[in-house]
Z-matrix of the N, CA and C atoms (Angstrom, degrees):
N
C 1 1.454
C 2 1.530 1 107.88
N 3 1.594 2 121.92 1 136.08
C 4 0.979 3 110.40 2 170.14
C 5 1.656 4 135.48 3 -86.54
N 6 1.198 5 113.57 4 -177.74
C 7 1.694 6 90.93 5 -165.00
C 8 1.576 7 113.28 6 -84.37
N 9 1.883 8 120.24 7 -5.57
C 10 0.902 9 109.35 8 161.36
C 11 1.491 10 121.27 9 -86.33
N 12 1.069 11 106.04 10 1.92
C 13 1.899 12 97.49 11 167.51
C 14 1.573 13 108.33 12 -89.47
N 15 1.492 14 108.64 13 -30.51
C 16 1.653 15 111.64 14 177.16
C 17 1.488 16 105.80 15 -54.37
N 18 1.564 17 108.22 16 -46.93
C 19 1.906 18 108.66 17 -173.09
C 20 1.391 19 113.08 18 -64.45
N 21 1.804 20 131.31 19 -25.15
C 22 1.032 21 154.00 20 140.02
C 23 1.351 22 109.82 21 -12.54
N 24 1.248 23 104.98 22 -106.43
C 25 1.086 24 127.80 23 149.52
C 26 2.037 25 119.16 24 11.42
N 27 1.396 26 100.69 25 -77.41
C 28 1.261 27 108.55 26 -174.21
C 29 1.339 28 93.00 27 -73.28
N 30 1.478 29 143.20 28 -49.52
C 31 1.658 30 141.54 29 -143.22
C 32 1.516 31 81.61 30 -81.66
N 33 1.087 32 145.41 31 -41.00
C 34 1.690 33 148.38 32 -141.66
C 35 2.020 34 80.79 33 -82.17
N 36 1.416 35 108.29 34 -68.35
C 37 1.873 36 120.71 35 -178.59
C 38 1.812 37 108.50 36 -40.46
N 39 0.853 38 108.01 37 -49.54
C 40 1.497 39 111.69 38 167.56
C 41 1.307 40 123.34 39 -51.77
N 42 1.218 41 112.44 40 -59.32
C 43 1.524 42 128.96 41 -172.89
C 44 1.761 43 81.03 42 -51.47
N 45 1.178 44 121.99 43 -72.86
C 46 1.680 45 128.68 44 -155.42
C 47 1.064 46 103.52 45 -61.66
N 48 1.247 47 113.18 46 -36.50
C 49 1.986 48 102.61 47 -177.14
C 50 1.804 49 109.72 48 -82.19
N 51 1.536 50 116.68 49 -19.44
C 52 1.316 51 113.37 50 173.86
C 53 1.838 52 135.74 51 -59.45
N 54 1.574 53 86.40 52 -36.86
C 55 1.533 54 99.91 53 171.63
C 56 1.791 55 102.53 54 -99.87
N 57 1.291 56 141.20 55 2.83
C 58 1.419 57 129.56 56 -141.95
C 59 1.461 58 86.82 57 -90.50
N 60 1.408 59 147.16 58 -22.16
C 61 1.049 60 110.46 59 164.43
C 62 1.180 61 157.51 60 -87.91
N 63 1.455 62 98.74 61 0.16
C 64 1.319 63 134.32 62 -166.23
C 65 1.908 64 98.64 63 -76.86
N 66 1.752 65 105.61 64 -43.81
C 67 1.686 66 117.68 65 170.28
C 68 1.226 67 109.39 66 -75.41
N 69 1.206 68 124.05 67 -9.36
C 70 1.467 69 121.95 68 160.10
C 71 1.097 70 132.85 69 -74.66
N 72 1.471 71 120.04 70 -48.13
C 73 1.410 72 126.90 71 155.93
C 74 1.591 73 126.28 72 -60.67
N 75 1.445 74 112.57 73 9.31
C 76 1.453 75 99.59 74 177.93
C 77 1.192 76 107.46 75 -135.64
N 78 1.637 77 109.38 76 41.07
C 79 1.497 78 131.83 77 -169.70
C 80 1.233 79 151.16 78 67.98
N 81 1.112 80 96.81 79 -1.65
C 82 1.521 81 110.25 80 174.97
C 83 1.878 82 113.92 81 -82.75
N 84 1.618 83 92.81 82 145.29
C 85 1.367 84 98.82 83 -161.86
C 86 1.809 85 99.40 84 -110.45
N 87 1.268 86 133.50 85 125.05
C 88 1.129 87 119.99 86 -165.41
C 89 1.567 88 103.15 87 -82.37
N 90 1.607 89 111.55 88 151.59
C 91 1.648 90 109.70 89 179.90
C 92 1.733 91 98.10 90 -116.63
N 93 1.486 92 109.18 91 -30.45
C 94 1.639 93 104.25 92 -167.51
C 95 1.745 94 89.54 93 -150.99
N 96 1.716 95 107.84 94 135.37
C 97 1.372 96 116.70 95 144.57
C 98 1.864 97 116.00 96 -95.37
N 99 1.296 98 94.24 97 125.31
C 100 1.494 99 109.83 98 -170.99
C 101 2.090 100 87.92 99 -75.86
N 102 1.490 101 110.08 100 128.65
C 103 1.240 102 114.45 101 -179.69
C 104 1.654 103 107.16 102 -81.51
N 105 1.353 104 118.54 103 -49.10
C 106 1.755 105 134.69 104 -169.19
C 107 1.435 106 108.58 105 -82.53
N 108 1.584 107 117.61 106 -12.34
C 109 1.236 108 103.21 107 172.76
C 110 1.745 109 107.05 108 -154.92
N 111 1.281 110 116.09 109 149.94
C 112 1.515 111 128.73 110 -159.62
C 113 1.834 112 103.22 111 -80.18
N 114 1.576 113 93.16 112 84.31
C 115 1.552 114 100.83 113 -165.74
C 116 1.856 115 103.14 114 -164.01
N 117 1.336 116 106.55 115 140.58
C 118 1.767 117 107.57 116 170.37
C 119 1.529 118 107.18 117 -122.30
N 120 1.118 119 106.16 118 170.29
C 121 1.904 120 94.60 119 179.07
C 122 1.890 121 75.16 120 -128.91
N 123 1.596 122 106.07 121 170.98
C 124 1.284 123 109.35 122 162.14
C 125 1.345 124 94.33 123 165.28
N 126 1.659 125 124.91 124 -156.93
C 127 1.494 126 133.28 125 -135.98
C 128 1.854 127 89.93 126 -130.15
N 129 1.530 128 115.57 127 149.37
C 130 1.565 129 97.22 128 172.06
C 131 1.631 130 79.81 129 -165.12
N 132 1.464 131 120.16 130 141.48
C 133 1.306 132 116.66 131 171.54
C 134 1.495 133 118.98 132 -96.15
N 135 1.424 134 129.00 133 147.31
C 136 1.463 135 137.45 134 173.01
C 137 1.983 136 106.35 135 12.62
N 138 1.692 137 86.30 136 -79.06
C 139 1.541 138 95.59 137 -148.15
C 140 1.656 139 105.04 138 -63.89
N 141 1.433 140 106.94 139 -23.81
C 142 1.890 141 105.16 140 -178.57
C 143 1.388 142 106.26 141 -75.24
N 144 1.614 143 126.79 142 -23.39
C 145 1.140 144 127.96 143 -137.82
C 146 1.696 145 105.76 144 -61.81
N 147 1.891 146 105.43 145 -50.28
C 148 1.448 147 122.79 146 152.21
C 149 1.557 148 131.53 147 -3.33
N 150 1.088 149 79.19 148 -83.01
C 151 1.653 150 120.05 149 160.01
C 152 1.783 151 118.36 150 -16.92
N 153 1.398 152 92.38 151 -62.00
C 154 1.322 153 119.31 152 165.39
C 155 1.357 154 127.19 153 -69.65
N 156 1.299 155 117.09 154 -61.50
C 157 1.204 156 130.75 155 167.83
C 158 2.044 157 107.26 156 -30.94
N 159 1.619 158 105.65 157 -52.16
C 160 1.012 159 83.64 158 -171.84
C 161 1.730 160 125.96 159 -101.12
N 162 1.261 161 110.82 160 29.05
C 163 1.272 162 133.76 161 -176.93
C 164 1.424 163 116.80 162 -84.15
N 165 2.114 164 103.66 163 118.86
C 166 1.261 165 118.19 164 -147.01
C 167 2.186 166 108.06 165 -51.96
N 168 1.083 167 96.63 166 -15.13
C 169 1.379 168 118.77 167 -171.78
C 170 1.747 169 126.45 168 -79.04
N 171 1.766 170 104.37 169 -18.24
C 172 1.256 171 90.10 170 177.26
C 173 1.440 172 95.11 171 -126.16
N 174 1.276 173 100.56 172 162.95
C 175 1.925 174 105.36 173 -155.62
C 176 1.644 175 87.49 174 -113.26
N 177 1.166 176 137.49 175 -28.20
C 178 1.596 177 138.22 176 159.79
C 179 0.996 178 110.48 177 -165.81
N 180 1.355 179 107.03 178 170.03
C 181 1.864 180 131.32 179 -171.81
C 182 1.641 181 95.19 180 -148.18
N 183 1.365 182 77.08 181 124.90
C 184 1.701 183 94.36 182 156.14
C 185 1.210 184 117.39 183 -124.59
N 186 1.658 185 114.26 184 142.14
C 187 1.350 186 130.94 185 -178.54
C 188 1.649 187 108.47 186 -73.65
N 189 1.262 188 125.45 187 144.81
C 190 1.149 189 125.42 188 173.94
C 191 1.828 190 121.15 189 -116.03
N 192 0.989 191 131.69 190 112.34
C 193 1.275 192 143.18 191 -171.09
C 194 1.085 193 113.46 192 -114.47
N 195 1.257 194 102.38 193 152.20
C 196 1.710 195 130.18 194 -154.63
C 197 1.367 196 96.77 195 -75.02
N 198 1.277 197 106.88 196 137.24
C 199 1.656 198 114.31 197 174.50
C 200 1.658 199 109.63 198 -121.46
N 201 1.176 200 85.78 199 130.30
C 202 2.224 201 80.47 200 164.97
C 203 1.366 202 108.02 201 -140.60
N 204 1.151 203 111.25 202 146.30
C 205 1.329 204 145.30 203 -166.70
C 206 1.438 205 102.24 204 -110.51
N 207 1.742 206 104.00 205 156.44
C 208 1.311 207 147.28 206 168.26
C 209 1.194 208 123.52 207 -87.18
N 210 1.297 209 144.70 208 27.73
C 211 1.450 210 145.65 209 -122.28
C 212 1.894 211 97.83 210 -97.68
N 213 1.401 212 112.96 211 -35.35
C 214 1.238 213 111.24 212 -178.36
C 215 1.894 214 106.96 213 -64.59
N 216 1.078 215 112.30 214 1.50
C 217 1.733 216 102.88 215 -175.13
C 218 1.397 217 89.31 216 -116.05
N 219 1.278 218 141.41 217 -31.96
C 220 1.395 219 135.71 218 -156.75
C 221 1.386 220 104.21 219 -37.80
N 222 1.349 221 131.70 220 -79.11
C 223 1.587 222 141.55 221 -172.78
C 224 1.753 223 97.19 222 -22.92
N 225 1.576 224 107.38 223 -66.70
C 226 1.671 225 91.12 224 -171.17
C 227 1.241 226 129.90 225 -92.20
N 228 1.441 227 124.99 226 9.91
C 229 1.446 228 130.44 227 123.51
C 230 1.238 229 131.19 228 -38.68
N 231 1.219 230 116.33 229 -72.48
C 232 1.161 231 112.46 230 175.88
C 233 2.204 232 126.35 231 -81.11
N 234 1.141 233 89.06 232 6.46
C 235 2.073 234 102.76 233 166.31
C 236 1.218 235 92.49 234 61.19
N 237 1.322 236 113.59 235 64.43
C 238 1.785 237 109.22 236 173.87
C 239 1.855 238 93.18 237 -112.80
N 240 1.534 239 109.93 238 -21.10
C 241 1.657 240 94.71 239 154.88
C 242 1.876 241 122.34 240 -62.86
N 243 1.156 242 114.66 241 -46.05
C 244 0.886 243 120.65 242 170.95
C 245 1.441 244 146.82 243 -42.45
N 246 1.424 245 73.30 244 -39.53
C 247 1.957 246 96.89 245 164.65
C 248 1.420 247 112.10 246 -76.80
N 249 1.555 248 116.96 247 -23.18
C 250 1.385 249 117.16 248 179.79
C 251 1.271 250 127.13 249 -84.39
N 252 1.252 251 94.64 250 -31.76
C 253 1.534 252 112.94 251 -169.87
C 254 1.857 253 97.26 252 -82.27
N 255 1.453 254 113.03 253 -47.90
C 256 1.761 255 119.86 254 -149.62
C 257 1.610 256 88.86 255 -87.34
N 258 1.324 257 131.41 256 -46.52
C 259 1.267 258 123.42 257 -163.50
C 260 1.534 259 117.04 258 -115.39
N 261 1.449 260 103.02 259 12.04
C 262 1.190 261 93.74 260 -169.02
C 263 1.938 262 157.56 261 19.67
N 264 1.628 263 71.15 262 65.88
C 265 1.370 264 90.68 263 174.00
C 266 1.340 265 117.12 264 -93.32
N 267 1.867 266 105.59 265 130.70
C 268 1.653 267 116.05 266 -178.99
C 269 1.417 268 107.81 267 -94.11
N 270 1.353 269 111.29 268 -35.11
C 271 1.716 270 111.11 269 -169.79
C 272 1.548 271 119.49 270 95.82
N 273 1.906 272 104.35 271 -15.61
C 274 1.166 273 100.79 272 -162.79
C 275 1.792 274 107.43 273 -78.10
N 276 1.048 275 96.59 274 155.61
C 277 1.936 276 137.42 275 -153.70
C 278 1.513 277 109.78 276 51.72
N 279 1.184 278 109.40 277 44.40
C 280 1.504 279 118.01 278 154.42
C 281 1.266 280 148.63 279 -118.99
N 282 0.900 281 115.78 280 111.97
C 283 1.584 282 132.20 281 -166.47
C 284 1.549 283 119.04 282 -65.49
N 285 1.162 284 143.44 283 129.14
C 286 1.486 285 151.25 284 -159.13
C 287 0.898 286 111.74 285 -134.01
N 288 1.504 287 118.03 286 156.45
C 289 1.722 288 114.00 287 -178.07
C 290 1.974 289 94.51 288 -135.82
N 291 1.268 290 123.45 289 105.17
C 292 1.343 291 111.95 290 -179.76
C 293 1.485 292 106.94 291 -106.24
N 294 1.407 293 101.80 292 125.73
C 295 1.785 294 115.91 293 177.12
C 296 1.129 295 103.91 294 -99.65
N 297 1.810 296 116.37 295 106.42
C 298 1.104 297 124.75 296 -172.99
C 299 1.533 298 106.90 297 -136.14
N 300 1.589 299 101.84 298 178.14
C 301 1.660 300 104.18 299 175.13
C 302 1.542 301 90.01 300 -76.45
N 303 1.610 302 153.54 301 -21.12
C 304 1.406 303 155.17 302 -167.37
C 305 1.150 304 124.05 303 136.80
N 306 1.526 305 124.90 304 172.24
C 307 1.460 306 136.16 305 176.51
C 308 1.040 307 124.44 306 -126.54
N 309 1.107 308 96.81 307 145.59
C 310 1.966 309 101.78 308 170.40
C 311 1.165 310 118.91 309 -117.45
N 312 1.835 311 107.16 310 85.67
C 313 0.988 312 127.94 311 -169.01
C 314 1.685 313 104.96 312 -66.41
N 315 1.120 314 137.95 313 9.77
C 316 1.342 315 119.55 314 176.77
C 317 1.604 316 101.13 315 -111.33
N 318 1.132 317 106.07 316 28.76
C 319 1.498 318 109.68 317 158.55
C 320 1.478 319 110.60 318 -73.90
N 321 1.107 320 131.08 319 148.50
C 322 1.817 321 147.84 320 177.42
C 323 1.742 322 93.13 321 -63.22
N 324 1.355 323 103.53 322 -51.87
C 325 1.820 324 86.22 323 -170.39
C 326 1.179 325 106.54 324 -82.86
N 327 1.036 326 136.04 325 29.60
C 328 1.844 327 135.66 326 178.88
C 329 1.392 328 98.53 327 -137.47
N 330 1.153 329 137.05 328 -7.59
C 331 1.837 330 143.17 329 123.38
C 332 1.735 331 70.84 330 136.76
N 333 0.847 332 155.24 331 0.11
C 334 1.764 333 132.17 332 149.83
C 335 1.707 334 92.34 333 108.85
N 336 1.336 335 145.50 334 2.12
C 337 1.288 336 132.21 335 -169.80
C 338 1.765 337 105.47 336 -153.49
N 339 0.975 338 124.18 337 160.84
C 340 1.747 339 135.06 338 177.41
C 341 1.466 340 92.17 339 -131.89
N 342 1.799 341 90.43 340 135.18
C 343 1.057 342 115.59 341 177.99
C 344 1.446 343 127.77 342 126.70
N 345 1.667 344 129.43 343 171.88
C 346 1.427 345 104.17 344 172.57
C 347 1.517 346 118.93 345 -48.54
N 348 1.319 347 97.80 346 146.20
C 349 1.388 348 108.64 347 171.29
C 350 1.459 349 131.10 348 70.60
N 351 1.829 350 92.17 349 14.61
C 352 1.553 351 118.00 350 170.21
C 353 1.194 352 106.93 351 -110.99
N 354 1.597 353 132.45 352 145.78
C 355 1.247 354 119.18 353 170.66
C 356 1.555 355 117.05 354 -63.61
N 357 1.232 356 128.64 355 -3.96
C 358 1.380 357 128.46 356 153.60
C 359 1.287 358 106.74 357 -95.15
N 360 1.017 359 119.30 358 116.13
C 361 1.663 360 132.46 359 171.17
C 362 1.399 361 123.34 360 -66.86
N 363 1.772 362 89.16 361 -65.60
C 364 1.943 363 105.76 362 -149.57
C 365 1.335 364 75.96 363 -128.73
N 366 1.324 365 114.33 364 166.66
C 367 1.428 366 142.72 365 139.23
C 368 1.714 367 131.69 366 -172.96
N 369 1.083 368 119.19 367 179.41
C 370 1.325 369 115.21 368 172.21
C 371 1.467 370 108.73 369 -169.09
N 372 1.866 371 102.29 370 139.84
C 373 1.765 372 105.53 371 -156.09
C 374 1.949 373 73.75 372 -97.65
N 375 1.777 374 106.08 373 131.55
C 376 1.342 375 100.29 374 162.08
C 377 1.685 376 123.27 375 -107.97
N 378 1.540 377 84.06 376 19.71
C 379 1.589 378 103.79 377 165.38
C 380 1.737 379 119.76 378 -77.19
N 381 1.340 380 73.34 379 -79.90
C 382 2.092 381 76.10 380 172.74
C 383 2.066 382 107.10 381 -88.70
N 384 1.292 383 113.97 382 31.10
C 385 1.360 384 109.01 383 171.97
C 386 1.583 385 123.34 384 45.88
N 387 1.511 386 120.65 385 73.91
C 388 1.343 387 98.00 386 -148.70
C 389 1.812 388 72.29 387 -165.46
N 390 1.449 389 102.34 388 166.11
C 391 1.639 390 118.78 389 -178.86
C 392 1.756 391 96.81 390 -96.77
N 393 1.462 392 134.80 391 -4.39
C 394 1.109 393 148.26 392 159.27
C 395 1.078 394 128.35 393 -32.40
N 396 1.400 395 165.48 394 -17.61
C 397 0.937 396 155.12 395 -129.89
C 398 1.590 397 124.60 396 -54.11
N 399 1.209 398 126.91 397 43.40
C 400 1.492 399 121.36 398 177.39
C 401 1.376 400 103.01 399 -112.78
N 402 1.100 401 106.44 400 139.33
C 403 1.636 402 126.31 401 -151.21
C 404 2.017 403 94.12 402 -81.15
N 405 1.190 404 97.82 403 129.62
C 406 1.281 405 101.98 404 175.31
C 407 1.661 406 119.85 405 -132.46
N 408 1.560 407 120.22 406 35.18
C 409 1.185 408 128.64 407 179.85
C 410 1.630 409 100.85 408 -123.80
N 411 0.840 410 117.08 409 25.83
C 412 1.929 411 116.27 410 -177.30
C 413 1.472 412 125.12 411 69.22
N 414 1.353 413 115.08 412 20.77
C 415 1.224 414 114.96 413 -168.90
C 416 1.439 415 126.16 414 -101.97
N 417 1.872 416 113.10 415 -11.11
C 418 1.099 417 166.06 416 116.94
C 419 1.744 418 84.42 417 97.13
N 420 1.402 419 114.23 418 -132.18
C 421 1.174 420 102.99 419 -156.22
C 422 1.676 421 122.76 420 -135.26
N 423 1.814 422 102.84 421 36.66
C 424 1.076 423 105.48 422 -178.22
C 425 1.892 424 134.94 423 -90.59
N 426 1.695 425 101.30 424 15.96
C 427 1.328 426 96.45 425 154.69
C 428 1.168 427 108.79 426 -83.47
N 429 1.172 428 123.52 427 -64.19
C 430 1.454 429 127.98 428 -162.53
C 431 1.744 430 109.59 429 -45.43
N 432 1.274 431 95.34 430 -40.79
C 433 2.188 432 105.87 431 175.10
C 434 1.377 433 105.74 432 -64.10
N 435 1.514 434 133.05 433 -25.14
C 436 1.418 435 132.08 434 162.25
C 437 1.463 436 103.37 435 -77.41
N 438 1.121 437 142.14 436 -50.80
C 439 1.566 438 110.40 437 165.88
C 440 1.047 439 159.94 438 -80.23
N 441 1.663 440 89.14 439 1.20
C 442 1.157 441 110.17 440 -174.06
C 443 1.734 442 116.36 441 -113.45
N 444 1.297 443 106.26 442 13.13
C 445 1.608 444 124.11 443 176.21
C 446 0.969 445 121.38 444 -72.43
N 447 1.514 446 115.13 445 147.15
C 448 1.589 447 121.01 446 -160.71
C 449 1.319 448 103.06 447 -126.46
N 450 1.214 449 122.16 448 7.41
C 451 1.401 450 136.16 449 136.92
C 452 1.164 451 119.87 450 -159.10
N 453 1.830 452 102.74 451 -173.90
C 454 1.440 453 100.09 452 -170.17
C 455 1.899 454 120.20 453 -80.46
N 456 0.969 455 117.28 454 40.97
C 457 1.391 456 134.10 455 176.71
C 458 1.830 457 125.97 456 -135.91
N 459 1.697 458 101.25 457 -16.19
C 460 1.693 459 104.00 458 -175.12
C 461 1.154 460 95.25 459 -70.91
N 462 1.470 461 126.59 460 -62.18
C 463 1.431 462 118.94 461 -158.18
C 464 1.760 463 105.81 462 -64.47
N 465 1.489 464 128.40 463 -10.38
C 466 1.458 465 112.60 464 175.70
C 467 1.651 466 93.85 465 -79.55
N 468 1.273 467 137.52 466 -59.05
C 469 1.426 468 140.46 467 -162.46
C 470 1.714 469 113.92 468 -66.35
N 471 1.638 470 99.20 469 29.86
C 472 1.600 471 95.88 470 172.41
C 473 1.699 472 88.90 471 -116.51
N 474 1.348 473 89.85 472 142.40
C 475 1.884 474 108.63 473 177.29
C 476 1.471 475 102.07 474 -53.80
N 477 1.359 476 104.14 475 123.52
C 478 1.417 477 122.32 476 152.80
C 479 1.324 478 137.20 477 -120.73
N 480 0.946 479 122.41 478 130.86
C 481 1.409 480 127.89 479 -175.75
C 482 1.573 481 121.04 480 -84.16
């Protein structure tokens, strides 16, 4: 890391700890300090929400809403059978980088283990801050099972929610 992301870093922690009590007292419960940028996400009910809103200290809030997905159709939407089947593409000696909500690397088509010598290598959950990466919001693990399929059927036979 360089030392201007380290000074980052610390000037970004300041900023959050300078006003943090002031968002504390008007109910809000923190869930995540954002490190790269001068921001927290967390929980606040109806009547404080106000409260907040108009507090000389936060410059905006955004609401966050529930999203759900289609994940069992993705592959033939987007012709990633197609690509398997028509052009035969294996992937093999290729390296991928998937930015996801996580994986569940102990799926059979993601070779069942993380780590060297797993087809999941590396990761990191920047949710719960952790070298973890197994997805723990229900979203389970069907990008990564679309790229990482060894035919045109692994990536459908990974659990989706």
């Amino acid at each position: 890391m360089n030392n201007n992301l380290k000074e980052r870093k610390v000037e970004i922690k300041k900023i959050q700890e300078s006003g943090i009590s002031d968002v504390l007292d008007s109910g809000f419960r923190i869930r995540n300090r954002f490190q790269l940028i001068p921001s927290v996400s967390g929980y606040i009910d109806k009547e404080n929400l106000e409260a907040l809103r108009n507090s000389s200290i936060i410059e905006s809030i955004e609401l966050v809403t529930e999203v759900y997905s289609s994940l069992d159709k993705s592959a033939e939407i987007i012709n990633a059978t197609q690509v398997i089947e028509d052009l035969n593409f294996t992937g093999e000696g290729v390296t991928i980088c998937v930015v996801d909500s996580g994986v569940n690397y102990t799926h059979h088509a993601l070779g069942g283990c993380f780590g060297e010598g797993c087809k999941v290598k590396e990761g990191h959950d920047y949710v719960n801050n952790d070298g973890d990466p197994m997805d723990d919001n229900g979203h389970r693990t069907h990008v990564a099972g679309i790229a990482a399929a060894q035919d045109e059927t692994s990536s459908n036979n990974i659990e989706v929610k």
